[in-house]
C-alpha positions in Angstrom: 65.6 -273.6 254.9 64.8 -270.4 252.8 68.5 -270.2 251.0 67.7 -274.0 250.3 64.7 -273.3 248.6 66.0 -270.4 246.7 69.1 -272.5 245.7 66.6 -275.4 244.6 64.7 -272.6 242.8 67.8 -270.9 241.2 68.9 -274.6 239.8 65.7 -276.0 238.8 65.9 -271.5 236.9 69.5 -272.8 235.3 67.8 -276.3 233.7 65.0 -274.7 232.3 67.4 -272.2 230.3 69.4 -274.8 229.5 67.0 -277.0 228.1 65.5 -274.3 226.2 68.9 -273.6 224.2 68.9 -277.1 223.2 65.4 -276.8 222.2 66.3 -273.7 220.1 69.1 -275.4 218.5 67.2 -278.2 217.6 64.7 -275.6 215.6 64.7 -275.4 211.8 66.2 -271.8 211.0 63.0 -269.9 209.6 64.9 -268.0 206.8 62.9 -265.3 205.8 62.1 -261.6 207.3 65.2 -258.7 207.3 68.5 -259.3 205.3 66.9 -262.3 203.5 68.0 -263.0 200.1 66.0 -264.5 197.5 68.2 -266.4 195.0 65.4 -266.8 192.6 64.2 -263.5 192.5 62.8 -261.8 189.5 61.9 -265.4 188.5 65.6 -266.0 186.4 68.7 -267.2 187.3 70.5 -263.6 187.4 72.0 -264.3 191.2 73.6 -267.8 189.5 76.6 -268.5 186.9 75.1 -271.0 184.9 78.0 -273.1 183.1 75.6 -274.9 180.6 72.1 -275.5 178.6 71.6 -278.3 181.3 70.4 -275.8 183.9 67.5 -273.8 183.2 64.4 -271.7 185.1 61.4 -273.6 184.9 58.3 -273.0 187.4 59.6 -271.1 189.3 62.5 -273.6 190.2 66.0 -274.1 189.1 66.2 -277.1 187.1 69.4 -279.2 186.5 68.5 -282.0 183.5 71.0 -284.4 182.1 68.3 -285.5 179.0 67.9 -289.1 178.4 71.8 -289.3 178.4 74.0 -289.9 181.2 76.8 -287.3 181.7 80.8 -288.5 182.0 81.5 -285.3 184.3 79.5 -284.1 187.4 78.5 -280.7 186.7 77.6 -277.8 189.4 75.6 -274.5 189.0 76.9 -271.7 191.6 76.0 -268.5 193.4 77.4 -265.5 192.4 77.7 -263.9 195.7 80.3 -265.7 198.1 79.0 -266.6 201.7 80.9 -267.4 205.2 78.2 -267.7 207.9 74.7 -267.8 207.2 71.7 -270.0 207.1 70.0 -271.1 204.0 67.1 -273.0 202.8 65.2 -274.5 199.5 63.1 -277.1 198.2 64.7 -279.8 195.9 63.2 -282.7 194.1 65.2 -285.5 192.4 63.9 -287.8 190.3 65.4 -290.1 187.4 67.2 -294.0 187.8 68.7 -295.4 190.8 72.0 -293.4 190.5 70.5 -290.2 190.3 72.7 -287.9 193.0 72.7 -284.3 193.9 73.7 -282.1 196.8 73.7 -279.1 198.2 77.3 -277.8 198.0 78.7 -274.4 200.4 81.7 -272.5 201.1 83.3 -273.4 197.8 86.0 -272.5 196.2 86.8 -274.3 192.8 89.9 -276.4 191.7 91.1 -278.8 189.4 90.7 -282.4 190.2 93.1 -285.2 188.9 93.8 -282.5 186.1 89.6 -283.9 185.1 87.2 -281.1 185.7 86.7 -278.4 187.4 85.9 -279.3 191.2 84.3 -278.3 194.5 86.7 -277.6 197.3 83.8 -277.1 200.5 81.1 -278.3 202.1 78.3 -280.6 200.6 74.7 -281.5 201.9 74.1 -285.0 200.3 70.8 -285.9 198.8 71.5 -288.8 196.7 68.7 -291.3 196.0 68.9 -294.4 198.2 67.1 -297.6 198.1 68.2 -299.6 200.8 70.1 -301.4 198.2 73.4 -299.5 198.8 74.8 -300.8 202.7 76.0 -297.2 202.6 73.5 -294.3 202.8 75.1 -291.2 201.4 71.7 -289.0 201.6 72.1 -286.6 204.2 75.5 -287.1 205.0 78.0 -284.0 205.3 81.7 -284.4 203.5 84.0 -282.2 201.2 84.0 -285.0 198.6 87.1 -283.6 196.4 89.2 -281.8 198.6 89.3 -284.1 202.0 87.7 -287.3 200.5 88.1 -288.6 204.0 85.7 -286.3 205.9 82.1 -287.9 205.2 79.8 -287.5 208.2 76.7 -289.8 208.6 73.4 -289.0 210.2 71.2 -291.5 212.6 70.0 -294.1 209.5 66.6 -294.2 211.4 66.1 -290.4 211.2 67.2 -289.2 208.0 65.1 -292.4 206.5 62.6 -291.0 208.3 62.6 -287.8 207.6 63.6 -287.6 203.8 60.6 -288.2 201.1 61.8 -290.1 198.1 60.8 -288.3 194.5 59.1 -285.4 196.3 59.9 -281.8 197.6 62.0 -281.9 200.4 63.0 -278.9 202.4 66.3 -278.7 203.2 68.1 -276.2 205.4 71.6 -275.3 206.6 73.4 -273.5 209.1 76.9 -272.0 208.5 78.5 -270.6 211.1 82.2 -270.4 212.2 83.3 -274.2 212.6 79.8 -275.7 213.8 77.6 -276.8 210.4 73.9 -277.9 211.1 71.5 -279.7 208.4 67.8 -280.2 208.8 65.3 -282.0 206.6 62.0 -280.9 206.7 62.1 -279.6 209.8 64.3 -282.5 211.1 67.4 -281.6 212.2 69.5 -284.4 210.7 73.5 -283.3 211.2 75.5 -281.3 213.7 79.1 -281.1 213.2 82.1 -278.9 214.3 84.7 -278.8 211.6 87.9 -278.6 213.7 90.1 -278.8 210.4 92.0 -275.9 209.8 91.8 -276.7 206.2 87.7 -276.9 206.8 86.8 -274.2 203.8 85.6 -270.6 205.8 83.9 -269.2 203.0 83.1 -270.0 199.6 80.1 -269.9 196.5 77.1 -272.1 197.2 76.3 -274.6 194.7 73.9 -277.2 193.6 75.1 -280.8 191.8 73.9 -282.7 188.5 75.7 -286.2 189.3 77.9 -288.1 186.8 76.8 -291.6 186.1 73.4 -291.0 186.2 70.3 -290.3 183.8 68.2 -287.3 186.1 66.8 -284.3 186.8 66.8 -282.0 190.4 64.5 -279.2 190.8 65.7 -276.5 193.2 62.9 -273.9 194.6 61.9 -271.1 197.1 66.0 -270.6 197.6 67.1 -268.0 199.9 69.9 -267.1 202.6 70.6 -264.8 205.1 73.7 -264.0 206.1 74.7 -263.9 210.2 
């Protein structure tokens, strides 16, 4: 009876590891500590390429403002370090009228689309406004918009409602690394995918969106990454 026991005991050993790696992968990344980098730091928006007066630094937070006009053109702020696997967080607010759209955009490399403007070719954590008016939710959702307008990946309705707090800071966090790409929202972990693609972008800018279409304004703070 004793190797039966030990077996039983070596099994129930195997299930509690296991369910702890799915408990740690269902855990916001933290972020911070060693090899963090803080996007914002020195309070300006030297780490960023700004390409016009609608971004600025503003309490301690990038701000993307299109004024009381709408824009004809979306319009993106990047990084100017490139990234392939790492995990990153920030705060973002959106406010503005019921098209106001922005998103967390990664990986990127830029390209011209329908010979129109200067495009995003990577990965983008959605975070436009929803209502319940639209059948389709984009907020949340994971696509490469411009490049592979096909790939658009939507989280449980029910948990990203849940989870995601209209006009007010929302924390939202990514995990890059090799093919697998994992979204949480405020601690919620919203999105796990594996890219199996081989045209899936492996490394790119990371950039943040002012949406055409739309009178708004996003607010982007406490931005960092590490790289793994």
């Amino acid at each position: 009876m004793m190797p039966l026991i030990s077996n039983t005991l070596f099994a129930f050993a195997i299930f509690l590891a296991g369910s702890q790696v799915l408990a740690n992968e269902a855990v916001e990344p933290r972020v911070d500590g060693d090899g963090v980098v803080d996007l914002l730091a020195g309070g300006s928006l030297r780490a960023w390429d700004v390409p016009s007066g609608l971004w600025r630094f503003e309490d301690d937070a990038i701000v993307g403002d299109t004024g009381p006009e709408k824009i004809t053109t979306p319009e993106w702020i990047y990084t100017k370090g490139r990234y392939r696997d790492f995990e990153f967080t920030c705060e973002l607010r959106l406010s503005g009228d019921t098209k106001r759209n922005t998103g967390i955009y990664y990986r990127v490399n830029k390209f011209r689309f329908k010979d129109r403007f200067e495009a995003p070719s990577g990965y983008e954590f959605d975070a436009a406004y929803h209502d319940g008016s639209d059948k389709r939710n984009w907020r949340g959702s994971l696509g490469d918009w411009y490049a592979r307008p096909k790939l658009r990946i939507f989280p449980d309705p029910s948990v990203i409602n849940e989870a995601f707090k209209t006009d007010e800071w929302n924390r939202m966090t990514l995990r890059a690394r090799g093919d697998r790409l994992e979204y949480w929202v405020n601690g919620v972990k919203v999105m796990d995918f594996v890219d199996g693609d081989p045209k899936g972008s492996k490394e790119g800018v990371i950039g943040f969106q002012i949406h055409d279409g739309s009178v708004m304004k996003v607010e982007y703070r406490n931005v960092r990454v590490l790289e793994l």
